[in-house]
ZAVOMAR-525731 format. One record per residue: x, y, z of N, C-alpha, C, O, CB in turn; residue number from 1; residue in three letters. Coordinates in nm, 3 decimals, padded with zeros to 5 digits. Glycine has a CB too. Example, Ala and Ser with C-alpha at 12.3 -4.5 7.8 and 13.67 -1.06 7.14 Angstrom:
PT    neast   nnorth      nup   caeast  canorth     caup    ceast   cnorth      cup    oeast   onorth      oup   cbeast  cbnorth     cbup  num  residuo
PT   01.319  -00.569   00.780   01.230  -00.450   00.780   01.320  -00.330   00.780   01.424  -00.332   00.846   01.131  -00.447   00.905    1      ALA
PT   01.285  -00.225   00.708   01.367  -00.106   00.714   01.290   00.003   00.787   01.341   00.114   00.804   01.408  -00.060   00.572    2      SER
This chain:
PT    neast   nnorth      nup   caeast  canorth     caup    ceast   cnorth      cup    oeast   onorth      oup   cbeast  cbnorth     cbup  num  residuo
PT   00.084  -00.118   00.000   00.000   00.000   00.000   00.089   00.124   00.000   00.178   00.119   00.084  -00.096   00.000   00.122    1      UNK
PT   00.085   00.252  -00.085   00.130   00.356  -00.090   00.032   00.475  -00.006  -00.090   00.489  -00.018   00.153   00.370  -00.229    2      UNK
PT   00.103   00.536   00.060   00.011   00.626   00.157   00.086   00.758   00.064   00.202   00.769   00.027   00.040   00.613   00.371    3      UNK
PT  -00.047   00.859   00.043   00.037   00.972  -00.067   00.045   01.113   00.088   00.084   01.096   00.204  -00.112   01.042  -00.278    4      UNK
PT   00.008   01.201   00.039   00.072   01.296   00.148  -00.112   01.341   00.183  -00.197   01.375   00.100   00.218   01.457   00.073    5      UNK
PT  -00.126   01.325   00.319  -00.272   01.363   00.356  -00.238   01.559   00.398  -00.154   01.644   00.367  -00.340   01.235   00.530    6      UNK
PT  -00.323   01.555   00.455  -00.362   01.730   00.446  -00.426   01.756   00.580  -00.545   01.724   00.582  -00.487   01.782   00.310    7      UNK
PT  -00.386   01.798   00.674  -00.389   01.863   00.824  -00.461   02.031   00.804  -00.384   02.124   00.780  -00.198   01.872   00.896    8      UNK
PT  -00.614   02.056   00.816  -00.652   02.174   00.851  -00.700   02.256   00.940  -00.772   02.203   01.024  -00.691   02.186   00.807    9      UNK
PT  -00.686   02.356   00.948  -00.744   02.456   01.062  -00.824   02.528   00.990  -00.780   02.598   00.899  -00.645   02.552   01.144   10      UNK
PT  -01.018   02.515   01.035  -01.069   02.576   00.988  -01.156   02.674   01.009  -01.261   02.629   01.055  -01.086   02.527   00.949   11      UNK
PT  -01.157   02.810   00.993  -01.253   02.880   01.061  -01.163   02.920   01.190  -01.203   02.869   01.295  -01.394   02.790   01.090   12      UNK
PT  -01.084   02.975   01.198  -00.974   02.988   01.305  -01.018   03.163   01.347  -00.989   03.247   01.262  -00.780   02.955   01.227   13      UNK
PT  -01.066   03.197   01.439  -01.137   03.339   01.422  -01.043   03.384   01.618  -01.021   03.340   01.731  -01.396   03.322   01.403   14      UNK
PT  -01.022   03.501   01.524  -00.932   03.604   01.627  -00.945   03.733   01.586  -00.993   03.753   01.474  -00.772   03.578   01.632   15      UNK
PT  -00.904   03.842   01.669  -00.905   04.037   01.613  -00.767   04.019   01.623  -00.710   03.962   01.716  -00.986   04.203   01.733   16      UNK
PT  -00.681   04.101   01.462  -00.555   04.174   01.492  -00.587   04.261   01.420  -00.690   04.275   01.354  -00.420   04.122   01.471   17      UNK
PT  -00.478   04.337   01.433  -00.448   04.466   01.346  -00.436   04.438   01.197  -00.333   04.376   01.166  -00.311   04.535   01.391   18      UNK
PT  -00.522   04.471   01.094  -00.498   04.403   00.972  -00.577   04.537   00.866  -00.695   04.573   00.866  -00.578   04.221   00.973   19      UNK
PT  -00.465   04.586   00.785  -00.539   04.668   00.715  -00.464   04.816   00.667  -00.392   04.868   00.751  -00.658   04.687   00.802   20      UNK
PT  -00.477   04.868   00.564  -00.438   05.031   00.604  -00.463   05.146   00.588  -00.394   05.245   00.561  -00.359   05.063   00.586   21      UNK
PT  -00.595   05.125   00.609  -00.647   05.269   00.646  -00.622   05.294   00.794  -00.594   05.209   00.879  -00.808   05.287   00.616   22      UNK
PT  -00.640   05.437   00.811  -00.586   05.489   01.006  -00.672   05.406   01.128  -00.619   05.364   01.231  -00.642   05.700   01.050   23      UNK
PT  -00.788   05.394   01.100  -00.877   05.352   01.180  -00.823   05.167   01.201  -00.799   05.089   01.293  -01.037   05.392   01.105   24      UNK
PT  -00.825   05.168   01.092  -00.747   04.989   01.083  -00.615   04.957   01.150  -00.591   04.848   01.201  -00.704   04.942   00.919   25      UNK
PT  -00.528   05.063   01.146  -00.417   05.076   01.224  -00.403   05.081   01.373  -00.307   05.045   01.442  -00.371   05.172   01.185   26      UNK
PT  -00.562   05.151   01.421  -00.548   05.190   01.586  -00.628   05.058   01.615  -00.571   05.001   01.708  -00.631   05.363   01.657   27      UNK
PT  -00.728   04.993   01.576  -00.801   04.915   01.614  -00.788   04.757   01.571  -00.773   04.739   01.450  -00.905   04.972   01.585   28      UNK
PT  -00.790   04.640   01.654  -00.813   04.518   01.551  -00.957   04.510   01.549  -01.054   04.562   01.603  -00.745   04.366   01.595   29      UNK
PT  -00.915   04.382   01.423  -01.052   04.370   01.402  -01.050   04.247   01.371  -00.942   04.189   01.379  -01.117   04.455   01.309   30      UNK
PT  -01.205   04.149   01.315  -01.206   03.999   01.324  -01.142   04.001   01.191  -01.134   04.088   01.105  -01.358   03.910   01.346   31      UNK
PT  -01.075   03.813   01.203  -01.038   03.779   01.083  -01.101   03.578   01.108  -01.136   03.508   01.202  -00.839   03.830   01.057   32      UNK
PT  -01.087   03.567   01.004  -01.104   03.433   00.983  -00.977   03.374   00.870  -00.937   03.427   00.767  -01.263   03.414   00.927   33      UNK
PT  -00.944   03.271   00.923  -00.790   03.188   00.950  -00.849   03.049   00.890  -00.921   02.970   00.951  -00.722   03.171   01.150   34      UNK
PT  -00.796   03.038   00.742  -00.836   02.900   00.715  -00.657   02.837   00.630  -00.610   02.888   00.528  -01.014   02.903   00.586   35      UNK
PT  -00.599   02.736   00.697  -00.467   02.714   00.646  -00.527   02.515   00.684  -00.594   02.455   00.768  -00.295   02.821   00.757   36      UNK
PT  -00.428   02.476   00.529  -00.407   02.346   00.500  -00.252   02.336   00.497  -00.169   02.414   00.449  -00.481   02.302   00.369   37      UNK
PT  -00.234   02.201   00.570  -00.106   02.188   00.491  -00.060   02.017   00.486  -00.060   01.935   00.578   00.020   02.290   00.572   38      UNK
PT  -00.030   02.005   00.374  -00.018   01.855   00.314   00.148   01.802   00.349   00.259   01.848   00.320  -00.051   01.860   00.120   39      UNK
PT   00.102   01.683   00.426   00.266   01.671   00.464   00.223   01.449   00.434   00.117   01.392   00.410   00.332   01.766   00.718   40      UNK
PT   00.365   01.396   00.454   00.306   01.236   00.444   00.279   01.177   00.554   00.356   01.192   00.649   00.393   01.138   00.383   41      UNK
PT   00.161   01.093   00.567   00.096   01.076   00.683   00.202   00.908   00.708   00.225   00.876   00.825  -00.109   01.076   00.662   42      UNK
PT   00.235   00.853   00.639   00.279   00.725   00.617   00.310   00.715   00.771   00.217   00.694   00.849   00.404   00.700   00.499   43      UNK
PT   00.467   00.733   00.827   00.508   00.727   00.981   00.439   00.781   01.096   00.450   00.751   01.215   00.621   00.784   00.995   44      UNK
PT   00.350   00.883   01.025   00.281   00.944   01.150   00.177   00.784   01.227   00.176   00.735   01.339   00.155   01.109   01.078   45      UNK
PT   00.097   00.747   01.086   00.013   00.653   01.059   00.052   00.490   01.120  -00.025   00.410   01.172   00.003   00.663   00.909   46      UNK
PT   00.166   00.480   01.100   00.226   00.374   01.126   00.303   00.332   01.266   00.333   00.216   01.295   00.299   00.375   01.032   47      UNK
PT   00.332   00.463   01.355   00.340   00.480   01.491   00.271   00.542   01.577   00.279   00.542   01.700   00.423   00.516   01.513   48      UNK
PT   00.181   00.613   01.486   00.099   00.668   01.592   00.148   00.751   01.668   00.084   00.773   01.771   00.052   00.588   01.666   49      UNK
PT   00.241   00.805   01.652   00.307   00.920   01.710   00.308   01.041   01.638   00.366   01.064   01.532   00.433   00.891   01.736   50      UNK
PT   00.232   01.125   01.714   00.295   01.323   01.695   00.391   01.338   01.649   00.382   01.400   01.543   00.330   01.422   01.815   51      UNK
PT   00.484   01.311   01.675   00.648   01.391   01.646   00.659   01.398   01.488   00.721   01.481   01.422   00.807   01.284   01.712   52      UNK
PT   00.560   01.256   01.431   00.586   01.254   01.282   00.463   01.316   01.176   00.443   01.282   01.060   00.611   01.096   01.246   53      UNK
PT   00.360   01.455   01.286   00.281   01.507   01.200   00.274   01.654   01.268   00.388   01.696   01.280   00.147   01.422   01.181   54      UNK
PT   00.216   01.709   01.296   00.236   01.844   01.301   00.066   01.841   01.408  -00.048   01.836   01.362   00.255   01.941   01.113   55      UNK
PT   00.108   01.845   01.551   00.022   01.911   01.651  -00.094   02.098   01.594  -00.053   02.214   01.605   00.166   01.943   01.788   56      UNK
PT  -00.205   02.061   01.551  -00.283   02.147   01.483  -00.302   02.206   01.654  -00.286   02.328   01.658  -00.426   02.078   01.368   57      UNK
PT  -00.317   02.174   01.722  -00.355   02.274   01.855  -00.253   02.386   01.859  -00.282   02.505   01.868  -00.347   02.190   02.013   58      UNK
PT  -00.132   02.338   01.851   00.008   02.444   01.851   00.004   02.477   01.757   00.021   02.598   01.772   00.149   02.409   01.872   59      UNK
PT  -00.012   02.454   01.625  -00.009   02.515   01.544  -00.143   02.663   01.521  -00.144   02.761   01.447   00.004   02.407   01.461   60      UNK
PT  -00.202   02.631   01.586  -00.352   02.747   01.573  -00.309   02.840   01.691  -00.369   02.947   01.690  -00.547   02.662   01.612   61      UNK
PT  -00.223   02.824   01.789  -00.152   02.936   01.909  -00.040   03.014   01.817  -00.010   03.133   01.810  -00.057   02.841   02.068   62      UNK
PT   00.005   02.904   01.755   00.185   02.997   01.642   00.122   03.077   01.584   00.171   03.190   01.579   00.298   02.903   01.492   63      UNK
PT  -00.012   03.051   01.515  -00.011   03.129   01.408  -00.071   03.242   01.430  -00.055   03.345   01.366  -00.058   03.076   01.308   64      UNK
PT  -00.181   03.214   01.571  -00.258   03.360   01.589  -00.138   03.487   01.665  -00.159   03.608   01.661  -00.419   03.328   01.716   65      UNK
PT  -00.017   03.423   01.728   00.071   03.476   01.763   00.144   03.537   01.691   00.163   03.657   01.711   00.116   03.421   01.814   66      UNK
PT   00.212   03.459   01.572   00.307   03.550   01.412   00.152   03.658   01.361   00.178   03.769   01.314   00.371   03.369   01.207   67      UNK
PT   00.065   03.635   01.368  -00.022   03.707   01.257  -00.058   03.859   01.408  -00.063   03.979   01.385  -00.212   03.567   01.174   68      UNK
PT  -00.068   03.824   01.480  -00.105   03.925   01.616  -00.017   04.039   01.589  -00.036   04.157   01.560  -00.068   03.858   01.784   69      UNK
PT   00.128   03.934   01.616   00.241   04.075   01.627   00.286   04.129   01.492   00.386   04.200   01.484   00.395   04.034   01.708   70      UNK
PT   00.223   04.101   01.398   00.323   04.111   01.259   00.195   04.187   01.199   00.188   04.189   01.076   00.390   03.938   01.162   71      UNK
PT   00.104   04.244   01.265   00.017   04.345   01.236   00.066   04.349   01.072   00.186   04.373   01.055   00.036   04.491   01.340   72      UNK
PT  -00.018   04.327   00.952   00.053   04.290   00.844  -00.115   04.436   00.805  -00.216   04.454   00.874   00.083   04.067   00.779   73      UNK
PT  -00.071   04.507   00.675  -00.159   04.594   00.612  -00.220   04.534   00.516  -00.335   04.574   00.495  -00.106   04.702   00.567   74      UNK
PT  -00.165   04.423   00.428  -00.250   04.342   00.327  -00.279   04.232   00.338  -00.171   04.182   00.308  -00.213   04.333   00.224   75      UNK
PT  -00.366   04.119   00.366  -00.457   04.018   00.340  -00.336   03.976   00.232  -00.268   03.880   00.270  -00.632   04.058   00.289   76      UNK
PT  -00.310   04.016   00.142  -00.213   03.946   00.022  -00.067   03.901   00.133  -00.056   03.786   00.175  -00.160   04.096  -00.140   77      UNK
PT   00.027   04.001   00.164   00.083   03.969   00.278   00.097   03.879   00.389   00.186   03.805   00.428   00.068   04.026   00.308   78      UNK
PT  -00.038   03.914   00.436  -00.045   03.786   00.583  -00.068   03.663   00.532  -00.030   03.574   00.607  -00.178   03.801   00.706   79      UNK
PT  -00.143   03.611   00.380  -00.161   03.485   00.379  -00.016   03.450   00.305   00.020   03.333   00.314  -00.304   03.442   00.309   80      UNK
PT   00.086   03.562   00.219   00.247   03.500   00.214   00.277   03.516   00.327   00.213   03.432   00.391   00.362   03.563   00.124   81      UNK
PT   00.326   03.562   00.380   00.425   03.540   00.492   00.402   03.428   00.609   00.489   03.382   00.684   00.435   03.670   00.559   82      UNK
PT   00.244   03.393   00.605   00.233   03.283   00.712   00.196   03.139   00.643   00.154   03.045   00.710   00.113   03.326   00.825   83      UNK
PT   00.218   03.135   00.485   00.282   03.061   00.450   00.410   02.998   00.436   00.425   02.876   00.432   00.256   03.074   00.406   84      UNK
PT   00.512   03.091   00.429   00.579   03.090   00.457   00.672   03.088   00.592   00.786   03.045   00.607   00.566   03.128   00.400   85      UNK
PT   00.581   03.149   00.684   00.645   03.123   00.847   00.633   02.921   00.863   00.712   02.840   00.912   00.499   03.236   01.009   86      UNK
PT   00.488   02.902   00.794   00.457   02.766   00.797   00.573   02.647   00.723   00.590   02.537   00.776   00.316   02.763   00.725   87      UNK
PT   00.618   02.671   00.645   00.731   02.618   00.588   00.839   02.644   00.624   00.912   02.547   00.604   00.739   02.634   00.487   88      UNK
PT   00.907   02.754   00.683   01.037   02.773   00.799   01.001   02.677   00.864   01.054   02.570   00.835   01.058   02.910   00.899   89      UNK
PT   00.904   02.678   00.968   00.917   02.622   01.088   00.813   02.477   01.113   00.787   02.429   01.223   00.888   02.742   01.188   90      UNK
PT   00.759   02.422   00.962   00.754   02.297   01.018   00.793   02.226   00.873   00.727   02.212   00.770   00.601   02.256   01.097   91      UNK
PT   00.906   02.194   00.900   01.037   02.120   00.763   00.904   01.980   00.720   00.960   01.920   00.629   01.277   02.013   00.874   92      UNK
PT   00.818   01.935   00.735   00.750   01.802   00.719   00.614   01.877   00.610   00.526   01.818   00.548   00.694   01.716   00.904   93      UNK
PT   00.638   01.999   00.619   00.544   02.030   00.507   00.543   02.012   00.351   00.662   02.034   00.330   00.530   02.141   00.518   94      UNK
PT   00.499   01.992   00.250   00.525   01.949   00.139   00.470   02.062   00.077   00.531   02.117  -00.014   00.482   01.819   00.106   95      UNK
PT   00.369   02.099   00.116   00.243   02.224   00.047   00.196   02.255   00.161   00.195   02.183   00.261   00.102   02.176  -00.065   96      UNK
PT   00.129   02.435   00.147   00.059   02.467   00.213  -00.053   02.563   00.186  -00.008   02.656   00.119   00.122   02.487   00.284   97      UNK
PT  -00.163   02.576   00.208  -00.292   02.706   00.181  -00.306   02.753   00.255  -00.338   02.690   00.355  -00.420   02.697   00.150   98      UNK
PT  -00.294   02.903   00.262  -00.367   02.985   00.371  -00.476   03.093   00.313  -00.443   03.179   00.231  -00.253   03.067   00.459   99      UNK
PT  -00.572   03.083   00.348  -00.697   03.202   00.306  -00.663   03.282   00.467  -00.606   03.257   00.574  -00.919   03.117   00.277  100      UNK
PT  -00.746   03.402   00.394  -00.744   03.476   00.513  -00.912   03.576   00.538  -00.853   03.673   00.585  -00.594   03.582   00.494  101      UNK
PT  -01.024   03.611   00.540  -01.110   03.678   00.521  -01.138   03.778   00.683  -01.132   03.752   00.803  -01.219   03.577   00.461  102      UNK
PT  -01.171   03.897   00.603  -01.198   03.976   00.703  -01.347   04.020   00.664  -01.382   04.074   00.560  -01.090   04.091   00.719  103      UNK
PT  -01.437   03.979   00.790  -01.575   03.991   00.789  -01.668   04.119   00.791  -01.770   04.133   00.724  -01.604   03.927   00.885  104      UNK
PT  -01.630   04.183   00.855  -01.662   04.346   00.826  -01.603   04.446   00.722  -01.628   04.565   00.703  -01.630   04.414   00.941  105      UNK
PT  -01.495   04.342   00.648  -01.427   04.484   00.577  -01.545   04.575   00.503  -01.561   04.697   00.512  -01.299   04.438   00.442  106      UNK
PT  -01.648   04.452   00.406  -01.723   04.591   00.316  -01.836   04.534   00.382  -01.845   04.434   00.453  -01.727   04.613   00.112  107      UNK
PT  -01.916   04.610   00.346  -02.076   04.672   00.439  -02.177   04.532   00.325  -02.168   04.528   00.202  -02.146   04.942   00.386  108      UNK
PT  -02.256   04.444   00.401  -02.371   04.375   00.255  -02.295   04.276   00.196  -02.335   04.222   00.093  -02.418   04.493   00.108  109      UNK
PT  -02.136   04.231   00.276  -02.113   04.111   00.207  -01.974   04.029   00.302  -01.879   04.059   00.375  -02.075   04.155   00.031  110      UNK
PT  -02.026   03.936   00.255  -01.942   03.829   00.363  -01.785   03.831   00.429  -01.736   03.763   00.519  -01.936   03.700   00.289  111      UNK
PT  -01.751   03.896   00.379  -01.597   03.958   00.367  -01.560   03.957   00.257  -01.621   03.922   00.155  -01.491   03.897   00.434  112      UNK
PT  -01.427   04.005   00.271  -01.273   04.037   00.163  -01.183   03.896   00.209  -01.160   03.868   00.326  -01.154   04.229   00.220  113      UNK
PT  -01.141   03.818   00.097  -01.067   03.715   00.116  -00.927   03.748   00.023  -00.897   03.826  -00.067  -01.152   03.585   00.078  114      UNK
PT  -00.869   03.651   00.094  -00.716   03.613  -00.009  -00.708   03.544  -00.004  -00.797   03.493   00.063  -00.591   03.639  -00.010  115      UNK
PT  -00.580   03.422  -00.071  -00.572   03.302  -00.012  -00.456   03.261  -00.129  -00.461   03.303  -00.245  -00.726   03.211   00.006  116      UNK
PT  -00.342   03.164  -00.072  -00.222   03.152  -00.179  -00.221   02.973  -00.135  -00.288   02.920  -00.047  -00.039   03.272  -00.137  117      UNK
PT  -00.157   02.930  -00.196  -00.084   02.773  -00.191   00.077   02.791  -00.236   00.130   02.849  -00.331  -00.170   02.649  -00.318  118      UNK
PT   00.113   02.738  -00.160   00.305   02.731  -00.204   00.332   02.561  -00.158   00.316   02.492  -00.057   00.445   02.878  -00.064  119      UNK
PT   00.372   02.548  -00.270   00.446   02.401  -00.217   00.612   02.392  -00.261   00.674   02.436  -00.357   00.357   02.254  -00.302  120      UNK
PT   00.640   02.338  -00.180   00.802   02.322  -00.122   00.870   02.310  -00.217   00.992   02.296  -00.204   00.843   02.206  -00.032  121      UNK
């Protein structure tokens, strides 16, 4: 049996930072919604049953509201590169990754403003 690379998500991940750049966006956070995949091979995780060989999604949903908190980022284009990329620094078992990002209040009569990139390794 070949096990191909499964896909670990966080979905609907909802927190306020600073995100945006107009002035008012600058003094205040505001909500965002946090949707990141990331495809790594499940094979050893699967086969020992051990963490060490997949990526803890609980810690991973504290890292990220933490890099995205302090890194007060002005573009939606931005925060979903760079925390793709923080995601691939710091967990080497990634193969690919997606991050959307939507902010729910940005315009008035509609569901939010989204972004969203994929980078694979």
């Amino acid at each position: 049996m070949v096990i191909e690379a499964g896909k670990i998500s966080l979905r609907d991940l909802r927190f306020d930072c600073i995100i945006g750049t107009l002035p008012y966006e600058r003094e205040n956070e505001q909500p965002i919604i946090l949707n990141v995949s990331i495809w790594l091979d499940f094979a050893q995780a699967a086969r020992n049953e051990d963490l060490a060989h997949s990526i803890d999604y609980a810690q991973l949903a504290e890292e990220l509201q933490s890099f995205i908190r302090l890194s007060q980022f002005q573009l939606e284009e931005t925060l979903v590169v760079e925390t793709a990329k923080h995601i691939l620094d710091n967990y080497p078992k990634t193969m690919m990754v997606e991050v959307s990002v939507c902010k729910p209040k940005a315009i008035p009569n509609c569901a939010g403003a989204e972004s969203s990139i994929r980078i694979r390794r």
